[in-house]
C-alpha positions in Angstrom: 61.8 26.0 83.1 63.7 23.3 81.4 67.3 21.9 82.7 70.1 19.8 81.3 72.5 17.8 84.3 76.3 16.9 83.2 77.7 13.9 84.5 74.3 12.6 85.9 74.9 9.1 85.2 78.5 9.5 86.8 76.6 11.3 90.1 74.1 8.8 90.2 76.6 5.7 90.9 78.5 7.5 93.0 74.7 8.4 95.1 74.1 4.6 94.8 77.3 3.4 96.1 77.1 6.2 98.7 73.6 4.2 100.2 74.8 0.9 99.8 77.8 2.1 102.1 75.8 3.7 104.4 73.4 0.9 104.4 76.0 -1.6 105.3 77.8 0.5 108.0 74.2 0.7 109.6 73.4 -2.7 109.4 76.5 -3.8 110.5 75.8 -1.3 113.4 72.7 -3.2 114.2 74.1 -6.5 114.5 77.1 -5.4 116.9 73.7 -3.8 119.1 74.8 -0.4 119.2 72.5 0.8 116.7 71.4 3.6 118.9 75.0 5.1 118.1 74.7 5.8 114.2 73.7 9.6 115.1 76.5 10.3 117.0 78.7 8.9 114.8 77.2 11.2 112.1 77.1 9.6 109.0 75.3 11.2 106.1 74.4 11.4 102.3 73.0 13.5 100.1 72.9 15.9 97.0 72.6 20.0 96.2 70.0 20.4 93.6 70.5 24.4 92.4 68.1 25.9 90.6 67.9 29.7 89.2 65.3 32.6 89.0 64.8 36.1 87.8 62.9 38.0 89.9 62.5 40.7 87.5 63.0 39.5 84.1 61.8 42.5 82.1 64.7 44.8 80.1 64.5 47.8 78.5 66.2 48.4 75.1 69.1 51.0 74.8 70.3 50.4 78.3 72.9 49.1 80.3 71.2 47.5 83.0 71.8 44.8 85.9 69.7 41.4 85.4 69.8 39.7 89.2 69.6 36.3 89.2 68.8 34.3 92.5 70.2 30.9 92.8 68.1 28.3 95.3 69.5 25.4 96.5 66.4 22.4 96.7 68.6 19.8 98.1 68.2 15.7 98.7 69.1 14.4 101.9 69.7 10.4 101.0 70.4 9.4 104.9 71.6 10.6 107.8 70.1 12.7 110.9 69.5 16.5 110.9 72.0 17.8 112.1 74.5 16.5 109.9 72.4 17.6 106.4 73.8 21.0 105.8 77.3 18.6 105.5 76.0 16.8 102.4 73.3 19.4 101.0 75.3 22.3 100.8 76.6 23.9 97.1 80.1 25.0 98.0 82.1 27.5 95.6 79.3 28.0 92.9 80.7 29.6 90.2 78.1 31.1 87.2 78.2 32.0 83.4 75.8 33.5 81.7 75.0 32.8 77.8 72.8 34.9 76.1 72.2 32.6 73.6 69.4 33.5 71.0 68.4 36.5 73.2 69.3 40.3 71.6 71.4 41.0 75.1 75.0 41.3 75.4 75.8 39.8 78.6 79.0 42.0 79.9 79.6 39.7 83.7 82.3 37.0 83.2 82.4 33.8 85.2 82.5 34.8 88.6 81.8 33.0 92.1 78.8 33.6 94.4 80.4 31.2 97.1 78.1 28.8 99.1 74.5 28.2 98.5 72.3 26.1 101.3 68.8 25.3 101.7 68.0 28.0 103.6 70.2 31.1 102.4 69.6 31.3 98.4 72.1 34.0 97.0 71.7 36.4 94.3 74.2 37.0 91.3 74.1 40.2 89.9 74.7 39.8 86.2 75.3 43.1 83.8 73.8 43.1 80.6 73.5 45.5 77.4 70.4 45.5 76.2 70.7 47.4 72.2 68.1 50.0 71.1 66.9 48.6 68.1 66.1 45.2 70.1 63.3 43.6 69.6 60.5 43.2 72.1 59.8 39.5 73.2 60.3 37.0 75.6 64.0 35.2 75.4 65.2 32.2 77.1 69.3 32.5 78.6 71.7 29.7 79.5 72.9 29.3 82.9 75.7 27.7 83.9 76.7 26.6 87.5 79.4 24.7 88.7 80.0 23.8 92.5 81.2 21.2 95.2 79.9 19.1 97.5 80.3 16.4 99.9 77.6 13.4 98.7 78.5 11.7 101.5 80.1 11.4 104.9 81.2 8.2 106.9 82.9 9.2 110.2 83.3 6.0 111.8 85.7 5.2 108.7 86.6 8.5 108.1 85.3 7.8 104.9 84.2 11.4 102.9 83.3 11.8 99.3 83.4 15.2 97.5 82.0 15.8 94.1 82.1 18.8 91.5 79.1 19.3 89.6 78.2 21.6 86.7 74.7 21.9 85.7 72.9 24.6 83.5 69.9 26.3 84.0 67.5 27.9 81.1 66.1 31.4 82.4 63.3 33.3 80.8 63.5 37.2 80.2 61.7 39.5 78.7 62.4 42.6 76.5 60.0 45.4 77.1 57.9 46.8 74.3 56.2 49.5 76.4 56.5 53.4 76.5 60.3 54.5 76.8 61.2 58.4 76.9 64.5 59.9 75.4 66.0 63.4 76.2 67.7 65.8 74.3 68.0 70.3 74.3 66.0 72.1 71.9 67.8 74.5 70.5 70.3 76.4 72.2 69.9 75.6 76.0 72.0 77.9 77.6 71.1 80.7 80.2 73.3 83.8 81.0 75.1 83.7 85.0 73.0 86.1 87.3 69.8 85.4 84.6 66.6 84.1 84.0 65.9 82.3 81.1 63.7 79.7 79.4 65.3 76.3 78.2 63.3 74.1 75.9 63.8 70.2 76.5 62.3 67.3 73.8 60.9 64.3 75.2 60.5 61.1 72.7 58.7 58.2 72.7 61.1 55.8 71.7 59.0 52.6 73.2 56.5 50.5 70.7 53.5 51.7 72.7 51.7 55.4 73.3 51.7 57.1 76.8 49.3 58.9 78.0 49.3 61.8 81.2 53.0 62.4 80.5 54.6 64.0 83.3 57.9 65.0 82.7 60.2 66.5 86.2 63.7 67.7 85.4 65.7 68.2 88.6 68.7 70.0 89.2 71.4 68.6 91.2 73.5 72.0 91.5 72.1 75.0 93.9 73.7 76.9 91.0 71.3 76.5 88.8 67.6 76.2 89.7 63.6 76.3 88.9 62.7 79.6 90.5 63.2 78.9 94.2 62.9 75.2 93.8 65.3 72.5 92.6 62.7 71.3 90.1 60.0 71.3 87.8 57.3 69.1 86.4 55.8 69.9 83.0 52.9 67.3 81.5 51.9 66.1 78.4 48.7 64.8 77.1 49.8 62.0 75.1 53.1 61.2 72.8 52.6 58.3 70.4 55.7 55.9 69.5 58.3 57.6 67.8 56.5 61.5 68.6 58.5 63.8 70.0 57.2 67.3 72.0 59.1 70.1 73.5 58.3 71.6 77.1 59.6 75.1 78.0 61.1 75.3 82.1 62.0 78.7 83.4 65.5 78.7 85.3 67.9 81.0 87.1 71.8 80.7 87.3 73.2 81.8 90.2 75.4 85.1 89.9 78.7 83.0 91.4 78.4 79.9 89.3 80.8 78.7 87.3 80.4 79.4 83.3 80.0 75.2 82.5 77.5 72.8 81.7 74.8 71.8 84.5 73.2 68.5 84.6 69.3 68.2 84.9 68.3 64.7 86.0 64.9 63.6 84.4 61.6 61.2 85.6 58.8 60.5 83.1 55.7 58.7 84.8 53.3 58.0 82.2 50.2 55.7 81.9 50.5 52.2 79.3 47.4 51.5 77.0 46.4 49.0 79.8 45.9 51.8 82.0 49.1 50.9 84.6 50.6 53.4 85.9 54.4 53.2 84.8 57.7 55.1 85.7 60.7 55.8 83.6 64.4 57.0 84.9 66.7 55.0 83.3 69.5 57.4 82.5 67.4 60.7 81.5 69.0 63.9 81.5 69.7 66.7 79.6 72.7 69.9 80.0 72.2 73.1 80.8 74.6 75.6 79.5 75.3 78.3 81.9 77.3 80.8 79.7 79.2 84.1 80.5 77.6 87.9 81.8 77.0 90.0 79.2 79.7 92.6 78.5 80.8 95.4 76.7 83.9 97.6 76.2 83.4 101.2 75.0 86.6 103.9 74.0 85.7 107.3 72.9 87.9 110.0 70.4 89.3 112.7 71.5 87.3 115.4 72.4 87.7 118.6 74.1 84.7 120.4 76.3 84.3 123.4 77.2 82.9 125.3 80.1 79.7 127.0 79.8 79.4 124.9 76.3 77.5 122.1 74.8 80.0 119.7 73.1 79.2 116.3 71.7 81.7 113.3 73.1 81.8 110.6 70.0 81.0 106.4 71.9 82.3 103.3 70.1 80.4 100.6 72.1 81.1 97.3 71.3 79.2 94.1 72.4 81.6 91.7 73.4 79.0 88.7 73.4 78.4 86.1 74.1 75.0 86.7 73.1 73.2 89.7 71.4 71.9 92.7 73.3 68.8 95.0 72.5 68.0 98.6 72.8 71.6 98.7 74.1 72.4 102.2 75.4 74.9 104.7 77.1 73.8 107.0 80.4 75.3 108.8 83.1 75.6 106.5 86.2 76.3 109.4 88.4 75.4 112.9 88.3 78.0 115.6 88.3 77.7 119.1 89.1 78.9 120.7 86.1 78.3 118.4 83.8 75.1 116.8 82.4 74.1 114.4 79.5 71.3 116.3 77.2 69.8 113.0 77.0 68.7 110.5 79.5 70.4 107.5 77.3 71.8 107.8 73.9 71.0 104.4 72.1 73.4 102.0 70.1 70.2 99.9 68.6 70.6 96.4 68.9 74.5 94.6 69.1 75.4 91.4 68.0 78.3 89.5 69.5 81.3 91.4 68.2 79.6 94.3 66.7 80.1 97.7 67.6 78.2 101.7 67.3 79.4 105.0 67.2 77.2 107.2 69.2 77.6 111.6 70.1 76.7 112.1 73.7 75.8 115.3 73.5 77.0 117.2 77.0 76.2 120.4 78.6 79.0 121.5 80.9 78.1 124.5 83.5 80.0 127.6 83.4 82.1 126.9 86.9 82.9 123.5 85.1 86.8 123.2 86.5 89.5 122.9 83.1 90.1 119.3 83.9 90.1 116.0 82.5 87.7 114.2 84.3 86.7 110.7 84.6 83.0 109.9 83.9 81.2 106.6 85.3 78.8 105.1 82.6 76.0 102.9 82.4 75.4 100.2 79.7 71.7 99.4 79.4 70.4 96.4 77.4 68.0 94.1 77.1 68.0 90.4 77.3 66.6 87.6 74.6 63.1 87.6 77.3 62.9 91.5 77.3 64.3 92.2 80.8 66.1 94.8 80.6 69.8 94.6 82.7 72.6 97.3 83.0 76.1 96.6 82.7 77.9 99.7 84.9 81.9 98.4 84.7 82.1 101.9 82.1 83.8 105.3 82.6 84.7 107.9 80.0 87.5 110.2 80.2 87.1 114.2 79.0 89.1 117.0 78.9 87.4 120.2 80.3 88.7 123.2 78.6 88.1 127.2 80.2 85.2 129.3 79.3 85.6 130.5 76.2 83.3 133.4 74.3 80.9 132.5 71.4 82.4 135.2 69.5 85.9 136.9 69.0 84.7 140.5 68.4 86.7 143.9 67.5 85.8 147.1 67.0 87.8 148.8 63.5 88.7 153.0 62.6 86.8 153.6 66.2 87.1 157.5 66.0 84.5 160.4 65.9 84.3 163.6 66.5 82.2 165.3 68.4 79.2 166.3 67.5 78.7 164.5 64.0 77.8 160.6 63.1 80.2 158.1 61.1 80.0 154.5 60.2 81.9 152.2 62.2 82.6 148.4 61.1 83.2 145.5 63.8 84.4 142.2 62.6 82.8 138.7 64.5 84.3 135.6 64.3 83.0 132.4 65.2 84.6 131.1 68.1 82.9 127.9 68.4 83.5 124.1 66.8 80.3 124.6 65.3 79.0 126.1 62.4 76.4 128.8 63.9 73.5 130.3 61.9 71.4 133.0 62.0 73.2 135.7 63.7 72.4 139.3 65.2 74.7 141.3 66.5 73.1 144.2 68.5 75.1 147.6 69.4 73.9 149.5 72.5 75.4 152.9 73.1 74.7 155.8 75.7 75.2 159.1 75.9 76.8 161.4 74.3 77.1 158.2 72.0 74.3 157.2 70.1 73.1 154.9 66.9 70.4 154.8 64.5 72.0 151.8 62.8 72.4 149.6 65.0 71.6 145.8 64.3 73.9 143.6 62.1 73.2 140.4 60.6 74.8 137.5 58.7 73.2 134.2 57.9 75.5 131.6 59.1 79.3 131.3 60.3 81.3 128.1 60.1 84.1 127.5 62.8 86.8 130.1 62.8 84.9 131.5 60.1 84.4 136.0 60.2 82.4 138.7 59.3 82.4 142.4 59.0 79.3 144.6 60.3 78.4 148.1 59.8 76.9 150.5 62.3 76.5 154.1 62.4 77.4 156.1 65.3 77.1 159.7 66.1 78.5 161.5 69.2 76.6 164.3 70.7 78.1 168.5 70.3 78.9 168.3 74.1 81.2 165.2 73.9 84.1 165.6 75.7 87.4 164.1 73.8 88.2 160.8 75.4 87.5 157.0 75.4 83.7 155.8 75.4 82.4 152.4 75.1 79.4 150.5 73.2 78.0 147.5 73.7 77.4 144.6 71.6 75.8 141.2 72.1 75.1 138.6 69.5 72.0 136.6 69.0 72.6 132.8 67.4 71.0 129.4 66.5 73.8 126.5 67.1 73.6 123.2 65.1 71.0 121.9 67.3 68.7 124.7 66.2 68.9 126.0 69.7 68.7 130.2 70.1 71.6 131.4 72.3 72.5 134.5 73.4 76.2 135.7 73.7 77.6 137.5 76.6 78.2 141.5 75.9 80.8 142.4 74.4 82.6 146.4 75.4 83.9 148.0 72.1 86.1 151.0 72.6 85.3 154.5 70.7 87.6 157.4 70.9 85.9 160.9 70.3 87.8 163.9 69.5 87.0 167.5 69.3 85.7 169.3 66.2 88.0 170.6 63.4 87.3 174.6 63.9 88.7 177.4 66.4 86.1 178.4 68.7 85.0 182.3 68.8 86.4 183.7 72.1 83.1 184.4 73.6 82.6 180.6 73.4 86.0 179.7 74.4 85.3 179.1 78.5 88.0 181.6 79.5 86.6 183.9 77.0 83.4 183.8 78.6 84.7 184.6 81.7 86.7 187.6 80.6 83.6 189.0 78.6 81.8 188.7 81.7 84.2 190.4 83.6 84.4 193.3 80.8 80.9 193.8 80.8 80.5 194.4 84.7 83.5 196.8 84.3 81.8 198.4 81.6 78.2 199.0 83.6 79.9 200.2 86.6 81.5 202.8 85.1 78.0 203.9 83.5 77.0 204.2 86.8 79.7 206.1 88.2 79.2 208.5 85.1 75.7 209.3 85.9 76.7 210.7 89.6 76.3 214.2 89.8 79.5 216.0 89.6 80.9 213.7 87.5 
């Protein structure tokens, strides 16, 4: 360690003239015999001699870091007795700059004052230096300056006290490490959902001169918001990363379902091993954000549609994804069950939705026939699944439909219903699609009982669009013994509906009026003709009778 001393020829006659004084007050004390008095009259002499250290020298490029400096105080003590040394050996008001001379350091601490400095209490300056990151790694000398006060010497018995100011400067050594240093940064997007799991990547780079080895790498988080699991940290470890490498470790981490949608901090601590084999440890401002982002979301409106009891109906979904990130095999379920009203399918699915982008889905519905004619609210389920493959289920949905009557499949009637008894006719019925669906395959069936009857009694027609009718023909005959009144035949119809599905319709009454024959009935066969001819005849046999009586 070299030095340089300003004013030391200045110091050095005031030193000498300081002894001679002291000298000649002791001698003089020594004729007079009361030599035995000098240390109580306390006269002394002497000199601070500061000198300055760095206890840890070593500086890291690309940080802003604290270099202390310790300042010792090796004093001279010209004359005087012991107790009277701190008087003239003591540094008072030290005051210290720092030049960073030649050195690739920025020294940000100004001239400041570390107050007093004695032989037996060194003080330490703390000094704040910028070290850049392209500095290069060597060993630097820095100036230090000190200036201070003192008393050289102190004469009592002539009150007789001489302070001095001294500055002096001091060349320290420091050193700028070359060894493994780590840098941070997200790969990729490193944001989790709130109430999620997810993976974040982090890259760790060797920006030191040297390769590490054993690499361990422990993020910490210093939120309970966001954690590792159940713990607030994790360690992942790396073989070896070269000088200028970079590698990217995966953590698994979980944000808390109340946190707030914000960046998180995670604090990071490499500990590594040098090419010499040392163990070493880096902290020195590594971190790296987490983004915890919004709950996935959706909103979902539906056209109007009515429903109808004792129906199937389809209810057409426009589900949108309203981000923030995309959703898979996103779909639309009940999230209750209802008694009159049920969802053909478990889940209808939308696909997959990015942010922003929205599917039109038909939930088809099947409502039972005591289904109330209401409109009736509906809570739904949004299932999805995550960027991992967990599969989550947004339920904040309902659906609103209106719930018409029970209505018939078909509208049927029954045309030129009249026959006489006891011959046959042809009889036509019209059917007309009642539904809001084109039906197919239809077969009407007519079922009449005495003294009705049909040998033609099926009717057919390929396929009837909404609103959409028909005309069928049956033949029907009524029996000689029909009375002339009102009868009724039955008819049901047989259909496929779009979903190919065969339905059955309920049964239909269709009115027939029979009438008597054309002719005039002979009046044996008339029923009060009968009667009288049955009447005649007895009259007629008992007569015969009587006739055959003797006498008569």
């Amino acid at each position: 360690m070299s030095e340089r001393t300003d004013g030391e020829d200045g110091d050095l006659g005031y030193r000498v003239l300081a002894a001679v004084v002291g000298l000649a007050v002791v001698s003089s004390l020594l004729v007079s015999g009361v030599a035995g008095s000098v240390g109580a009259q306390g006269a002394a002499g002497g000199d601070p001699d500061l000198e300055v250290f760095a206890p840890d020298p070593t500086l890291t490029p690309g940080t802003s870091t604290q270099l202390d400096l310790q300042i010792a105080n090796d004093a001279e003590a010209d004359f005087g007795t012991a107790q009277d040394r701190d008087r003239v050996t003591v540094a008072r008001n030290v005051r210290i700059d720092v030049d960073a001379d030649d050195a690739p350091i920025t020294v940000e601490s100004g001239r400041h004052s570390v107050g007093s400095v004695s032989e037996n209490r060194p003080t330490t300056a703390p000094i704040a230096v910028d070290v850049p990151e392209g500095a290069s790694p060597g060993t630097y000398d820095i100036d230090v300056e000190l200036e201070y006060s003192y008393t050289s010497g102190y004469f009592p018995r002539g009150e007789v006290e001489y302070d001095r100011t001294r500055t002096v400067t001091r060349t320290v050594e420091i050193e700028i490490d070359d060894g493994p240093r780590f840098a941070l940064s997200s790969a990729g997007d490193a944001a989790v959902q709130i109430s999620e799991t997810g993976t974040v990547a982090v890259e760790i780079e060797n920006i030191g001169a040297e390769p590490a080895r054993n690499v361990a790498l422990r993020l910490e988080s210093v939120s309970s918001m966001l954690t590792f699991g159940e713990r607030a940290g994790d360690t992942a470890r790396i073989d070896h990363l070269a000088p200028g490498e970079t590698k990217s470790v995966a953590y698994e981490v979980s944000v808390a379902p109340d946190a707030p949608d914000r960046t998180y901090e995670l604090d990071g601590t490499v500990r590594y091993t040098d090419p010499d084999g040392i163990r070493g440890y880096d902290d020195d401002g590594l971190s790296v954000g987490v983004g915890a982002i919004a709950e996935q979301s959706f909103s979902m409106t539906a056209e109007e549609t009515t429903l109808h009891a004792d129906e199937e109906g389809d209810v057409a979904v426009t589900i949108t994804n309203e981000g923030p990130v995309t959703a898979r095999d996103v779909s639309i379920s009940l999230a209750s069950e209802y008694p009159n009203v049920r969802l053909l399918e478990n889940a209808v699915s939308a696909g997959t939705l990015a942010p922003g982008e929205s599917a039109t889905v038909d939930l088809p519905f099947d409502l039972g026939r005591e289904a109330d004619p209401v409109s009736k609210t509906l809570d739904m389920n949004v299932g999805y699944r995550t960027a991992d493959g967990e599969h989550r289920v947004d339920p904040d949905h309902s659906l609103v439909v209106d719930i018409q009557e029970r209505r018939d499949a078909f509208l049927v009637e029954i045309t030129d219903a009249t026959i006489t008894a006891d011959s046959s006719r042809l009889v036509e019925v019209t059917v007309t699609n009642n539904r809001d669906q084109r039906l197919t395959d239809v077969e009407a069936k007519l079922g009449a009982s005495d003294p009705l009857d049909s040998d033609d009694d099926e009717g057919y027609v390929e396929a009837l669009d909404p609103g959409e009718t028909t005309t069928m023909t049956f033949e029907l005959s009524a029996t000689g013994d029909a009375n002339p009144k009102t009868y009724s035949v039955a008819m049901d119809v047989r259909y496929d509906d779009e979903k190919g599905k065969t339905k059955m319709s309920s049964v239909y009454r269709l009115p027939v009026e029979v009438e008597a024959s054309g002719g005039v009935l002979p009046f044996w066969l008339a029923p009060g003709g009968l009667l009288s001819l049955v009447a005649v005849g007895g009259i007629v046999y008992s007569r015969r009778r009587q006739g055959n009586t003797p006498g008569n």
